[in-house]
Each structure stands twice: as structure tokens, then as C-alpha cells.
MDTraj code that builds the backbone (N, CA, C; nanometers):
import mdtraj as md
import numpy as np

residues = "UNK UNK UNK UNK UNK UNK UNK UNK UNK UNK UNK UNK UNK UNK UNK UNK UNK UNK UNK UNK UNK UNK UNK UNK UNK UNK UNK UNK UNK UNK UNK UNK UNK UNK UNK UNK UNK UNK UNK UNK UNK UNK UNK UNK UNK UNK UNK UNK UNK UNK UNK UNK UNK UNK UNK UNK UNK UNK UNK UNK UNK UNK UNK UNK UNK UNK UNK UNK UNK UNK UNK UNK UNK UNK UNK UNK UNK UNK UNK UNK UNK UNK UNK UNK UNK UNK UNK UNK UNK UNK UNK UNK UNK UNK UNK UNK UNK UNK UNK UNK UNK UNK UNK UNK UNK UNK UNK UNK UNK UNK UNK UNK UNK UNK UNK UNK UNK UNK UNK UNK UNK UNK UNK UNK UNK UNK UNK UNK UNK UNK UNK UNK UNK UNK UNK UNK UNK UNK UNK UNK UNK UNK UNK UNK UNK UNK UNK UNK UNK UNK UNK UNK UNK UNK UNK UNK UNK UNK UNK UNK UNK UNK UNK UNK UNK UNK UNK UNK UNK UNK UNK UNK UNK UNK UNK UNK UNK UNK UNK UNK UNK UNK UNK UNK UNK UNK UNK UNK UNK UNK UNK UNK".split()
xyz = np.array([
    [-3.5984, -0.2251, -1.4855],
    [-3.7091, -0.1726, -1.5646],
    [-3.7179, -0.2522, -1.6930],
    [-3.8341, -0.3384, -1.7351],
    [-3.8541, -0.4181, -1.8145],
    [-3.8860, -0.3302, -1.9994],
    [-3.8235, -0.3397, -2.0550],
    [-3.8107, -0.2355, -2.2202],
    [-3.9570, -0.2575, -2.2579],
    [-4.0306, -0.1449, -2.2749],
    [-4.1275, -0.1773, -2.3430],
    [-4.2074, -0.2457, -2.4894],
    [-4.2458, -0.3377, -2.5273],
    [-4.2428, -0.3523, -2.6359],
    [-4.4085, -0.3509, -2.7180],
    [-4.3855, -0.2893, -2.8375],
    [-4.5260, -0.2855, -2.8776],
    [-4.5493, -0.3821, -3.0281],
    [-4.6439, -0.4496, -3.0341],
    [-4.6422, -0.5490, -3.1025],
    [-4.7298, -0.5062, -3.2469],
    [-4.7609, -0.5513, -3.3816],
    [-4.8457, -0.5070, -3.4655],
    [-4.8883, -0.5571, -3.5671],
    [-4.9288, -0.5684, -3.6454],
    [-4.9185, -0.7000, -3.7708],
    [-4.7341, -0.6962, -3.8338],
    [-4.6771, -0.5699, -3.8639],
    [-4.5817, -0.5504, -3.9181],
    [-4.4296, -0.6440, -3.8367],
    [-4.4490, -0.6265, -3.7022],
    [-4.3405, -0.7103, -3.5960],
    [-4.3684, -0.6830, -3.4695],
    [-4.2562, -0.7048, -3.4149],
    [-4.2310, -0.6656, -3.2305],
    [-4.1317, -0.5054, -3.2342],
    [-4.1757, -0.3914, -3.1584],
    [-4.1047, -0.2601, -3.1930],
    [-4.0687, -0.2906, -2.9981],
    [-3.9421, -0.1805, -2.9871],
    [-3.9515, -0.1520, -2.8453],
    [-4.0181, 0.0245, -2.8547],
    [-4.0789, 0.0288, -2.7627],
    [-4.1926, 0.1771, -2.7984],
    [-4.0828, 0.2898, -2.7795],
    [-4.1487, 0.4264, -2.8642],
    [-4.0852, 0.5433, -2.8511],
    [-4.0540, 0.5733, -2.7197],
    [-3.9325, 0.6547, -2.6192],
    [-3.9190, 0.6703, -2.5222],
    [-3.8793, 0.8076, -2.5290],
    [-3.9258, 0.8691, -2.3914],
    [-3.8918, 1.0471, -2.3537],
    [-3.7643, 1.0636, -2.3207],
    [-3.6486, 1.1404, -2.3257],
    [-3.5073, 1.1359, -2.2949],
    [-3.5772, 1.2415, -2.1951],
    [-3.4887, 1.2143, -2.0573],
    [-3.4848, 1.3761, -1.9836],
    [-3.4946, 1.4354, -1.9920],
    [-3.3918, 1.4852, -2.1165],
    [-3.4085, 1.6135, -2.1582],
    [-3.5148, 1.6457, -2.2383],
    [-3.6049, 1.5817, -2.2693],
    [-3.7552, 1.5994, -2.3123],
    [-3.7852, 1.6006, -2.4802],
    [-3.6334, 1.5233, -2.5074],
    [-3.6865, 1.4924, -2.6808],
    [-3.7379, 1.3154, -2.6743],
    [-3.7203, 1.2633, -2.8326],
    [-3.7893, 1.1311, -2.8102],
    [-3.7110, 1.0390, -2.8906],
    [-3.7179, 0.9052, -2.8472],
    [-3.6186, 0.8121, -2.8892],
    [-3.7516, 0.7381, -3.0186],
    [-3.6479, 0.7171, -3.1474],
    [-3.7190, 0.6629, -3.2173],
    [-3.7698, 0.5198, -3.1879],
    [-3.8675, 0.4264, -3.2182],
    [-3.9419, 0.3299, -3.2292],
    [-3.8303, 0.2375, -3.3044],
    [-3.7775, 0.1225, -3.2438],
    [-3.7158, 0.0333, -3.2958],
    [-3.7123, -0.1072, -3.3313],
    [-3.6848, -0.1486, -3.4305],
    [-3.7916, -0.2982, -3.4170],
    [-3.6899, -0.4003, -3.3814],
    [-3.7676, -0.5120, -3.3201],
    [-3.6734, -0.6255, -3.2345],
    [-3.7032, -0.7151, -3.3581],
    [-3.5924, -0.8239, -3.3323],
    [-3.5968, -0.9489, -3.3885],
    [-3.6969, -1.0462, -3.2897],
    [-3.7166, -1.1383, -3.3807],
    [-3.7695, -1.2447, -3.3036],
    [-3.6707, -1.2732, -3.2177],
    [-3.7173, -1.3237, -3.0220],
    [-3.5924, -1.3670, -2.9988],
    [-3.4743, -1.2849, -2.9304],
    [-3.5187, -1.1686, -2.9637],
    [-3.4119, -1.0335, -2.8897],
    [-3.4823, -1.0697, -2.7773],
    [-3.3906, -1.0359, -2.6805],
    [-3.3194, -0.9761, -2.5664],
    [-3.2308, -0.8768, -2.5292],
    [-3.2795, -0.7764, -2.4493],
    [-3.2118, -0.6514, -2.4368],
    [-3.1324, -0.7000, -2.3663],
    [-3.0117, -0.6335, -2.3283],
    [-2.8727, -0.6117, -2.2661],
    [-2.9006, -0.6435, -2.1019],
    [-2.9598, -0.5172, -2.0733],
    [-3.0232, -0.5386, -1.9237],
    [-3.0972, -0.6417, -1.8699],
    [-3.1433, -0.7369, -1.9262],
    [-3.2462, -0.8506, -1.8872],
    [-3.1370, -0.9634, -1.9391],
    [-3.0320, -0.9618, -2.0089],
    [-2.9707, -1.1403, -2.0158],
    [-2.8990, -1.1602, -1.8762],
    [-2.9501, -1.2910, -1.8372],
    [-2.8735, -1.3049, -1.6851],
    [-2.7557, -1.3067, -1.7155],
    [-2.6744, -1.2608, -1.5947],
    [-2.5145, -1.2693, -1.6042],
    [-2.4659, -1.4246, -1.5930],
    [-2.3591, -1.4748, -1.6567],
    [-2.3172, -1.5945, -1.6860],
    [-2.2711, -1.6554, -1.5193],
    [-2.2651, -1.7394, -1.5017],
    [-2.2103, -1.8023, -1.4002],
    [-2.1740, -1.9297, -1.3917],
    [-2.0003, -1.9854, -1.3923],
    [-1.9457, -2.1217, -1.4414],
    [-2.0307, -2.2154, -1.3557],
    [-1.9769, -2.3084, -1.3375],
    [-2.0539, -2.4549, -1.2665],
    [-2.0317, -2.4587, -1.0832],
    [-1.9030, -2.4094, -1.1012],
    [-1.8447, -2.3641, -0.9486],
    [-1.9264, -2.2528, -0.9052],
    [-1.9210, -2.1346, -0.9751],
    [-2.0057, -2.0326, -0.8862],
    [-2.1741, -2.1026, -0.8579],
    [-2.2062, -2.1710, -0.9124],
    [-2.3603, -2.2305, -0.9508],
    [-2.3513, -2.3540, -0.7727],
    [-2.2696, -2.4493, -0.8052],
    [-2.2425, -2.5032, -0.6983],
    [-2.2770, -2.4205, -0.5642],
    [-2.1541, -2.4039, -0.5347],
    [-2.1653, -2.2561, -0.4379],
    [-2.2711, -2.1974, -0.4154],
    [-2.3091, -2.1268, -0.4776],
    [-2.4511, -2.0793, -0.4876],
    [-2.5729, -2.1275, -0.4388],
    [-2.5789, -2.2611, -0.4692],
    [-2.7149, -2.3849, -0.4468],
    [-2.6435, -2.4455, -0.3247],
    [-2.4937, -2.4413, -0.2434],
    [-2.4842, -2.5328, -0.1137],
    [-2.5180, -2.4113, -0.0054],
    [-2.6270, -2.4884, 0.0987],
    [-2.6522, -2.4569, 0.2293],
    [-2.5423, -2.3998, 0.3066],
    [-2.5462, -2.3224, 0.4154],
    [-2.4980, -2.2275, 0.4498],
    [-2.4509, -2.3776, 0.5839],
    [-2.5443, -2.3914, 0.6421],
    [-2.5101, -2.5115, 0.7385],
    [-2.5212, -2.6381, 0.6972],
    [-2.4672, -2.6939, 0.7595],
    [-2.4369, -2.9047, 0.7657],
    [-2.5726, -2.9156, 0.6964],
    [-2.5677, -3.0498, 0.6574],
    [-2.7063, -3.1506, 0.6873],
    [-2.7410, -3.1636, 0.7684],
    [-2.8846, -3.1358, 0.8104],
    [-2.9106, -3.1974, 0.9771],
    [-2.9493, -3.0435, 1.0504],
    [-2.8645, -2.9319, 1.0479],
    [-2.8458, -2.8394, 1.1208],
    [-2.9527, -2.7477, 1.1010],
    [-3.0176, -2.7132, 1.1893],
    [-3.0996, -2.5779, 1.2034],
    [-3.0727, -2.4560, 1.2151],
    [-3.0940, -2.3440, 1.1592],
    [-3.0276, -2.2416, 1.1983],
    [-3.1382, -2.1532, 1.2986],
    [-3.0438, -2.0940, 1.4811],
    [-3.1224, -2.0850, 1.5429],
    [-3.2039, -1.9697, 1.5683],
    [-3.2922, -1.9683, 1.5839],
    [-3.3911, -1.8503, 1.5794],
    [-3.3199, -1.6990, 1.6631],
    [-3.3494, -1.5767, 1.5676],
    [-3.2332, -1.4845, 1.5615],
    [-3.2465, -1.4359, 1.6854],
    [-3.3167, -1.4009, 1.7861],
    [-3.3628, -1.3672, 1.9276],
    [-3.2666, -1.4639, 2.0325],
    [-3.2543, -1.5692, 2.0166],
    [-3.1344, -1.5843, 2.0563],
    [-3.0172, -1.6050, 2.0467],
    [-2.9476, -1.5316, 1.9559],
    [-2.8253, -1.5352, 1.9168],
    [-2.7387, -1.4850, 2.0423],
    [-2.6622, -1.5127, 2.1147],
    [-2.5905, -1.4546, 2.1823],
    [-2.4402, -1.3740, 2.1176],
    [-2.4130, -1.2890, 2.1688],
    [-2.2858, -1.1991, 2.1660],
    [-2.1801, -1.2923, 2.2630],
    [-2.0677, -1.3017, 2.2227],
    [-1.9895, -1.3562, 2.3537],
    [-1.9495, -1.2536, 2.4233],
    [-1.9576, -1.2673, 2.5489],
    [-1.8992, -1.1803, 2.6584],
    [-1.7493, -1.1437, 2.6264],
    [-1.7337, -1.0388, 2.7246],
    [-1.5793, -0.9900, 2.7285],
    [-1.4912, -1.1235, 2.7657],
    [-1.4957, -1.2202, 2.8621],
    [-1.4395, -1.2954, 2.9328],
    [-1.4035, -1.3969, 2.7889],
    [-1.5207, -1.4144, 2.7103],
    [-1.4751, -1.5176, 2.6755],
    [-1.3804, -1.4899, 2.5161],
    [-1.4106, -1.3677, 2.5270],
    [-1.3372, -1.3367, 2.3717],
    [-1.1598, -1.3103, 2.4415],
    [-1.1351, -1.2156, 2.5317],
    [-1.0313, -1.2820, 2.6043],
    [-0.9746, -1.4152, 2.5815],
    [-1.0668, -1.5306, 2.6429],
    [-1.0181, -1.6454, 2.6489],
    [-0.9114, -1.7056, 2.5066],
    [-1.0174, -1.6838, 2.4502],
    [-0.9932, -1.7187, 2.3024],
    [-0.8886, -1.6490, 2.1941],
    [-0.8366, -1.5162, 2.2847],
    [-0.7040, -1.4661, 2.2091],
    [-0.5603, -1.5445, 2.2480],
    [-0.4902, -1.5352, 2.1515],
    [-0.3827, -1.5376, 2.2117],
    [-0.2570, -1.4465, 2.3391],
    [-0.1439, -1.4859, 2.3457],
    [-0.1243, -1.4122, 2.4900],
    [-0.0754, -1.2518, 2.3651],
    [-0.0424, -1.2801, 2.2840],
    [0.0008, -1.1134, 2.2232],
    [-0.1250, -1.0548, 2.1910],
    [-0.2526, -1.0876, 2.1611],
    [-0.3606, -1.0266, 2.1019],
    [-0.4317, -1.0050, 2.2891],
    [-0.3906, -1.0254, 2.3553],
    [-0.4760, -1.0019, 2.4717],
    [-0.4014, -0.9089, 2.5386],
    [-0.2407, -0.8972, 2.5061],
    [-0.1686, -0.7767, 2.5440],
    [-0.1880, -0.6248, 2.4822],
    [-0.1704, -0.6895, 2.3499],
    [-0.2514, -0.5572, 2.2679],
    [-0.3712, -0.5003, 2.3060],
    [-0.4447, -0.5941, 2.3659],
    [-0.5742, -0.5542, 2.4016],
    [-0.5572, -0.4465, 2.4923],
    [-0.5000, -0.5183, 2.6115],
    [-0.4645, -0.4520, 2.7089],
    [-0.3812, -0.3046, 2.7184],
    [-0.3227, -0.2700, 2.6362],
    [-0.2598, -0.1816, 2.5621],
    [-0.3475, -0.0545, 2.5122],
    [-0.4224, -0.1244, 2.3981],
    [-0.5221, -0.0318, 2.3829],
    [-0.6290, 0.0443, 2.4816],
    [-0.6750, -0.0702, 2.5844],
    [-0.7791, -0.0031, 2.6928],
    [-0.7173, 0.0961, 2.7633],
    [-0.5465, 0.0850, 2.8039],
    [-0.4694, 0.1742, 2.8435],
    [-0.4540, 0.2984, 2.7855],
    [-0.4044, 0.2932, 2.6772],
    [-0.4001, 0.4168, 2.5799],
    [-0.5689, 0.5276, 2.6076],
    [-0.6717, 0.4239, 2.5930],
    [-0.7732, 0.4856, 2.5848],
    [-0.8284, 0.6024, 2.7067],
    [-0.8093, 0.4687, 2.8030],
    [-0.7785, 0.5670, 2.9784],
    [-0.7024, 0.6561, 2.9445],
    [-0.5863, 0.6424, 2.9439],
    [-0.4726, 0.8222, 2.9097],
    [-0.5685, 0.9062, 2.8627],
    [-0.6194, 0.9139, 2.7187],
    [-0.6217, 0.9722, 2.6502],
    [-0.7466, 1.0433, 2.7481],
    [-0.8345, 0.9686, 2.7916],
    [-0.9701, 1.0238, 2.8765],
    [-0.9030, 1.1404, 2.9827],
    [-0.8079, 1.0774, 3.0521],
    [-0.7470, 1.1592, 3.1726],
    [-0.7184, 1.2906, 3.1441],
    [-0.6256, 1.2694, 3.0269],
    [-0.4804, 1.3904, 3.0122],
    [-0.5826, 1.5443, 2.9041],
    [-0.5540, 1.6240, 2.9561],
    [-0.6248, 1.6995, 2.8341],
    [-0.5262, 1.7800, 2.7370],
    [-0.5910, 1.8021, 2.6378],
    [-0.5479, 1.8235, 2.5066],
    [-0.4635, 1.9948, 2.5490],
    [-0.3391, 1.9354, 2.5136],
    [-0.2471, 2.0860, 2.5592],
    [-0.2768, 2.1911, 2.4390],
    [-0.2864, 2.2732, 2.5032],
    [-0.3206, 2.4214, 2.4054],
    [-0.2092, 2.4408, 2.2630],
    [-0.2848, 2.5014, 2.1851],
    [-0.2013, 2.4908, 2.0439],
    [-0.1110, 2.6425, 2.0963],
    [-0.1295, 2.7418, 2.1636],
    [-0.1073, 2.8400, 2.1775],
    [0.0848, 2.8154, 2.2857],
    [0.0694, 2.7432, 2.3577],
    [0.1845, 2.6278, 2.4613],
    [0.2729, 2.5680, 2.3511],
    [0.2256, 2.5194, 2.2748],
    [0.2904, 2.4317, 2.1823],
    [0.4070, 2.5703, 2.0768],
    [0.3128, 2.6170, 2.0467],
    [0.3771, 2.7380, 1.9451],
    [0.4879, 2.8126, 2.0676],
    [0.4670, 2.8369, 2.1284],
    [0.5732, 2.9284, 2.2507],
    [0.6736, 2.8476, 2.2867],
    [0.6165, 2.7039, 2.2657],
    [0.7665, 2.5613, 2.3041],
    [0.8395, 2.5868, 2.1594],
    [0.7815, 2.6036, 2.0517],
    [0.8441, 2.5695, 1.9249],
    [0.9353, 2.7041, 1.8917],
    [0.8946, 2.8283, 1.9675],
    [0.9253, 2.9455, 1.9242],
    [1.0949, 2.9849, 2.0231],
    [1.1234, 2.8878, 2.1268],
    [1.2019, 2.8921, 2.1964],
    [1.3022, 2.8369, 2.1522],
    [1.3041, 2.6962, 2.0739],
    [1.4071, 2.6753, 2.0092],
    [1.4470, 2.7300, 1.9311],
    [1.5835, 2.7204, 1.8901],
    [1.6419, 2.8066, 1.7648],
    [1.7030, 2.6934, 1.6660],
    [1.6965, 2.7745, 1.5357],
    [1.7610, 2.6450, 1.4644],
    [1.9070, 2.5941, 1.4803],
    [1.9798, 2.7360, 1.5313],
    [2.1267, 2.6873, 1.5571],
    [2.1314, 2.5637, 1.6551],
    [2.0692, 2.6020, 1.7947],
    [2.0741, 2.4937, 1.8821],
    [2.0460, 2.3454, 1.8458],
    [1.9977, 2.3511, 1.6982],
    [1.9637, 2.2291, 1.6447],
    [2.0435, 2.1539, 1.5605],
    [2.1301, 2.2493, 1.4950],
    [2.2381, 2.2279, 1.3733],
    [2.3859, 2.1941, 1.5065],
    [2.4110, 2.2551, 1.6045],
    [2.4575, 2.2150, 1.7363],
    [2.4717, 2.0577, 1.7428],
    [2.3354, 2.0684, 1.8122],
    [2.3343, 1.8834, 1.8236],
    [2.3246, 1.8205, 1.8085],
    [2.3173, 1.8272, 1.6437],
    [2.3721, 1.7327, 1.4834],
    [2.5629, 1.7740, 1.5503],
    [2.6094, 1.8278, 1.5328],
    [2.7449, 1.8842, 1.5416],
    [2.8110, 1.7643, 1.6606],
    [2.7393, 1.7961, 1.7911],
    [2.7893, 1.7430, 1.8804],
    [2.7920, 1.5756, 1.8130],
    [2.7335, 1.5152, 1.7685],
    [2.6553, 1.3829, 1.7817],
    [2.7282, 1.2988, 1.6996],
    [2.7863, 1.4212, 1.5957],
    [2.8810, 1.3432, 1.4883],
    [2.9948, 1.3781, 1.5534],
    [3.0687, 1.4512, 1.6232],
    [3.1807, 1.4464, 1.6603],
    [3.2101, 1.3395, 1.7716],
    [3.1119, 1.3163, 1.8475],
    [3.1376, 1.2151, 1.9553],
    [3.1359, 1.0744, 1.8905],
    [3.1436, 1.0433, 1.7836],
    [3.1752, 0.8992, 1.7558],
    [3.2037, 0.9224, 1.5960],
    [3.3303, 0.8941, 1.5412],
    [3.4254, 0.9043, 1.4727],
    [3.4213, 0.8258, 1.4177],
    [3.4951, 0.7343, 1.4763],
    [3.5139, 0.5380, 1.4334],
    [3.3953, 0.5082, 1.3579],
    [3.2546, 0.5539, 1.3738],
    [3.1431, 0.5076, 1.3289],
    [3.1033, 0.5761, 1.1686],
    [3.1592, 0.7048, 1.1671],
    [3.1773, 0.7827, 1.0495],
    [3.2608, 0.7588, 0.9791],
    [3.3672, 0.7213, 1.0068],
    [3.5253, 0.6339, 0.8895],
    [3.4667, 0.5124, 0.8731],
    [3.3813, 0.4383, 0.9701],
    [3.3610, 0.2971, 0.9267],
    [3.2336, 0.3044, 0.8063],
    [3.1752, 0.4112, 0.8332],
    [3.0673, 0.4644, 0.6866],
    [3.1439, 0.5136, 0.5584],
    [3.2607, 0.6189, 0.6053],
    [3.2706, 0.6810, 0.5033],
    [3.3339, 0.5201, 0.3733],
    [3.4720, 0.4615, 0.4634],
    [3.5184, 0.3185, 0.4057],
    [3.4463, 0.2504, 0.3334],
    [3.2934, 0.1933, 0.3929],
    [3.1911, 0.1063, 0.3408],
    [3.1857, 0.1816, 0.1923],
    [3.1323, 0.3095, 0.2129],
    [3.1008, 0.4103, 0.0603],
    [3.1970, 0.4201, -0.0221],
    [3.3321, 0.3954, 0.0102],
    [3.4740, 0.4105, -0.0643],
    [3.4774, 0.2583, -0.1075],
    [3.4834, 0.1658, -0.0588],
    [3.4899, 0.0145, -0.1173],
    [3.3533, -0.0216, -0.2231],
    [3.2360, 0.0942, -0.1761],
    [3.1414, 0.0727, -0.2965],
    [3.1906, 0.0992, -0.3843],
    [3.2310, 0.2541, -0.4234],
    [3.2328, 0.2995, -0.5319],
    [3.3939, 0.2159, -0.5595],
    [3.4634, 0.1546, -0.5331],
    [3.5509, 0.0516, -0.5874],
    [3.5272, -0.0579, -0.6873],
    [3.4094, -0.1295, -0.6115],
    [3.3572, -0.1843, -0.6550],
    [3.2892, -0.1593, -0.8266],
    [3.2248, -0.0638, -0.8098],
    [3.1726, 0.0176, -0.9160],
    [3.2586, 0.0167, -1.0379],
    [3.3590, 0.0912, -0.9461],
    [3.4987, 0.0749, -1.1367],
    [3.5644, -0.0274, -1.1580],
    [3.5281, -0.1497, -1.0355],
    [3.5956, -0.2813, -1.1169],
    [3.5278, -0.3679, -1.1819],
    [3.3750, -0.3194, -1.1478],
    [3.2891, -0.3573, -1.2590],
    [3.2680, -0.3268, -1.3934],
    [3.2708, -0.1865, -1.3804],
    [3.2925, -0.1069, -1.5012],
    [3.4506, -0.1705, -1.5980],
    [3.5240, -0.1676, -1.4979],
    [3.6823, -0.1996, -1.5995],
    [3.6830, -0.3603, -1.6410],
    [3.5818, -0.4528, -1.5733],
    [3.5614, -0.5676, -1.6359],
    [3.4585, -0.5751, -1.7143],
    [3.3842, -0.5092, -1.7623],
    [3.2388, -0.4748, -1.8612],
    [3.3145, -0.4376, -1.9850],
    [3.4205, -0.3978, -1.9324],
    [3.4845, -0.2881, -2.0836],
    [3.6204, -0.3603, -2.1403],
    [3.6691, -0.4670, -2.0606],
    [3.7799, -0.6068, -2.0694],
    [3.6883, -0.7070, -2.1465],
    [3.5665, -0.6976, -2.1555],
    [3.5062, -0.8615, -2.1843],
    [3.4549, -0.7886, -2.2922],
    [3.4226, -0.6187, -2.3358],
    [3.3267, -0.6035, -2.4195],
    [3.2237, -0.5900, -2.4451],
    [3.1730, -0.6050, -2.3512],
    [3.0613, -0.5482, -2.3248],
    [2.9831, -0.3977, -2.3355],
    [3.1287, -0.2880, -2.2894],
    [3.0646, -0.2114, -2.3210],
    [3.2000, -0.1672, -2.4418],
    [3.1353, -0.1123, -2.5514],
    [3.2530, -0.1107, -2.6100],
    [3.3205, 0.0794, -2.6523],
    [3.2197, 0.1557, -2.6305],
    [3.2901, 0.3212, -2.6171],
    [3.2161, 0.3580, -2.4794],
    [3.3355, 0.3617, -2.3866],
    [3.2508, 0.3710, -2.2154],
    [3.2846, 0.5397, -2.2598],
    [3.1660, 0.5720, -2.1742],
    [3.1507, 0.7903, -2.1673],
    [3.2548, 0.8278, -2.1017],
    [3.2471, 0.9710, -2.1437],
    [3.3677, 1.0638, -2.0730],
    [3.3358, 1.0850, -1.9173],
    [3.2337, 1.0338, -1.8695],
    [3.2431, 0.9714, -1.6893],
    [3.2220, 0.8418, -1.6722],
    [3.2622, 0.7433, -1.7629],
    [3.2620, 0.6370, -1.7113],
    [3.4607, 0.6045, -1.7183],
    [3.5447, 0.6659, -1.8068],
    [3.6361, 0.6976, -1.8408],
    [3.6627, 0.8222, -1.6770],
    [3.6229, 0.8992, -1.6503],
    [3.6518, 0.9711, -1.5477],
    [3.6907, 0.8862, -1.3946],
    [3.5890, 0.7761, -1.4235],
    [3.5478, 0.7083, -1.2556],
    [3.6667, 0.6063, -1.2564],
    [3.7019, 0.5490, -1.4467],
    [3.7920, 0.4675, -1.3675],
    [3.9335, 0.4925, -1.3639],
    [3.9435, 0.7015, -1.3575],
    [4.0821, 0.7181, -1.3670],
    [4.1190, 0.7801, -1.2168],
    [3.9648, 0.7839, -1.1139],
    [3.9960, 0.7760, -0.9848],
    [4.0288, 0.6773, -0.9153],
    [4.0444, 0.5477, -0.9376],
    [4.0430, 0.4404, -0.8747],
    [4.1840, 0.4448, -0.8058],
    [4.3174, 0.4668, -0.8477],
    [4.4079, 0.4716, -0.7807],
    [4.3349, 0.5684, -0.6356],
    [4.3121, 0.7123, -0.6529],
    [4.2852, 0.7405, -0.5655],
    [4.2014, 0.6896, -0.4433],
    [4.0840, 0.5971, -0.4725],
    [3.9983, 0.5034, -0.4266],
    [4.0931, 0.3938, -0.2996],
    [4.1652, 0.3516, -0.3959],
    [4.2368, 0.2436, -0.3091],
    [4.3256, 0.3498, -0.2217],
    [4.4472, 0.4309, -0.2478],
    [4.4730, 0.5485, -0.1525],
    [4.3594, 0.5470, -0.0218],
    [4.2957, 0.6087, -0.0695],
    [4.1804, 0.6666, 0.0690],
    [4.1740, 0.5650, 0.1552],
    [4.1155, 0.4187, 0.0891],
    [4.0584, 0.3513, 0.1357],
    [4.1727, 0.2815, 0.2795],
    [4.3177, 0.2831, 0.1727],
    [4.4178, 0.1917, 0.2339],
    [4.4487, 0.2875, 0.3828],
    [4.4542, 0.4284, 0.3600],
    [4.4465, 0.5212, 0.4839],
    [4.3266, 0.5331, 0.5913],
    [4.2232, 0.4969, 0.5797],
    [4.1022, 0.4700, 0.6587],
    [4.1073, 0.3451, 0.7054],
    [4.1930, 0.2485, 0.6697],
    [4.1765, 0.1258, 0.7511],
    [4.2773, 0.1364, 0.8235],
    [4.4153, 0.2173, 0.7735],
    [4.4898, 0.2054, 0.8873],
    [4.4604, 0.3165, 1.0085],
    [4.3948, 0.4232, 0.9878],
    [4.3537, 0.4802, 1.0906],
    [4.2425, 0.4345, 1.2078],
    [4.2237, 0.3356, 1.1212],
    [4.0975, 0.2195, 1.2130],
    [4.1607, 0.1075, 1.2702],
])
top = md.Topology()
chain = top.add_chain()
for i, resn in enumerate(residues, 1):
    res = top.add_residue(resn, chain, resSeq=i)
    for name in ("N", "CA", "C"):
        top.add_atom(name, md.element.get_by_symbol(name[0]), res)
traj = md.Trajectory(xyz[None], top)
């Protein structure tokens, strides 16, 4: 929308305007030379300008009339995937078949499956799952015991070099477990 402007012996004004809400904008006078906000073109470097002014096709090239544009067929967009993008493909058309076939099981089935389990039977076979492999739980718990080793021999060399120079009443705590640390640790490897 171009600002209106009204001209007079006195200067150039932009004219009174109605607000929505149905009061009125005072009469304001332009400079010679103004330009409102809304009308200066937006800047654009030499590159966007370039860009802008190069043809979409070659030299030489016609672009062909839109009626015959062809779509490529199924066959040939195939062709042109690779062998994982044509598996995926294949994948998906599958999924899609299922989904057409199988019908949507009742929410009412679902709740009567969910209502049959119990939570014990569940806390169970967490129970079972950790007891049947041992070796795999000492070889975790060890890893977590050589961390926190780690931890206070960092700490007890931070506090040797000075670095830290009043360590807290738990940083003082952690490194008066460390005997115990090596203990544990030295008993978990020989039980392994």
C-alpha cells in the first residue's frame, strides 16, 4: 500500500489516516526525498544480484512446454535407487500391505492382556535375569569400583600439586574410603 501524500505551497505532508479503532493519525510532513520504510527495496549484495539475473537453464536450452513434462514411472525410479533405498522401498510397500490386512485389535483385548499381568510377575523376571548371570554383574559392579578409584586418585593428586587447596568434608570423606576401594576391588577380581 503506497503512503499517501498530500502536497501544498507549505511542503509534501503524508495525509491524515483512520486507525481501526476509528480515531485519526495526525498529518505529517516529509522531507524532500523521504522514503517510507515499506517502499525502500531490501538490500541485496552482488552475489545475491548475480544469482538472481542467471537463467535457470544452459545457454542454448529451452525449457519444455509444461503439457509434456513427464513423471518417471515406477520402473524407472527403482532403477535409479540404490540396492538399500530399493530395499527400504520394498519394506515399506510391505509394512503397508500388513497394515491393510491385519485389523486394529480392540482397546477393550488390550486392557484385559494388561490387567492379567501382575507387577510381581514382573519384579520376578528382573529377579530371575540378574541371578542367571553373575560374572556379568561383578564385572559391572568392578568397572564402577575402579571408577570411583580413579576419582580419589585424582582428587589426591589435585590436592598434592595444589590445586585444590581446602578439599570439603566429602572430598576428605571419598579419599578416606579408598583403602576400602582397593579391598573390594582386589576381592572381585579374585572371585573372577
Amino acid at each position: 500500500m503506497a503512503t499517501p501524500y498530500v502536497t501544498d505551497e507549505s511542503g509534501k505532508y503524508i495525509a491524515a489516516t483512520q486507525r481501526p479503532d476509528g480515531t485519526w493519525r495526525k498529518q505529517r510532513k516529509v522531507k524532500e526525498g523521504y522514503v517510507p520504510q515499506e517502499e525502500v527495496p531490501v538490500y541485496e549484495n552482488k552475489y545475491v544480484k548475480f544469482f538472481k539475473s542467471k537463467p535457470v537453464l544452459p545457454p542454448g536450452l529451452t525449457e519444455p512446454p509444461a503439457n509434456k513434462v513427464q513423471q518417471p514411472t515406477k520402473a524407472e525410479t527403482e532403477a535409479s535407487l540404490s540396492k538399500t533405498a530399493k530395499r527400504n522401498l520394498k519394506r515399506k510397500e510391505k509394512r503397508k500391505q500388513e497394515k491393510g490386512e491385519r485389523e486394529p485389535e480392540p482397546v477393550e483385548e488390550a486392557r484385559q492382556e494388561l490387567e492379567k499381568v501382575s507387577v510381581t510377575e514382573t519384579t520376578e523376571a528382573k529377579d530371575k535375569s540378574a541371578n542367571e548371570n553373575p560374572a556379568a554383574e561383578k564385572t559391572k559392579k568392578l568397572k564402577n569400583l575402579r571408577k570411583k578409584l580413579r576419582q580419589v586418585e585424582d582428587l589426591q593428586q589435585k590436592i598434592d600439586c595444589g590445586e585444590i587447596k581446602q578439599p570439603s568434608k566429602e572430598q576428605l570423606e571419598k579419599l578416606a574410603r579408598r583403602k576400602a576401594l582397593e579391598e573390594e576391588i582386589e576381592d572381585l577380581e579374585l572371585d573372577l
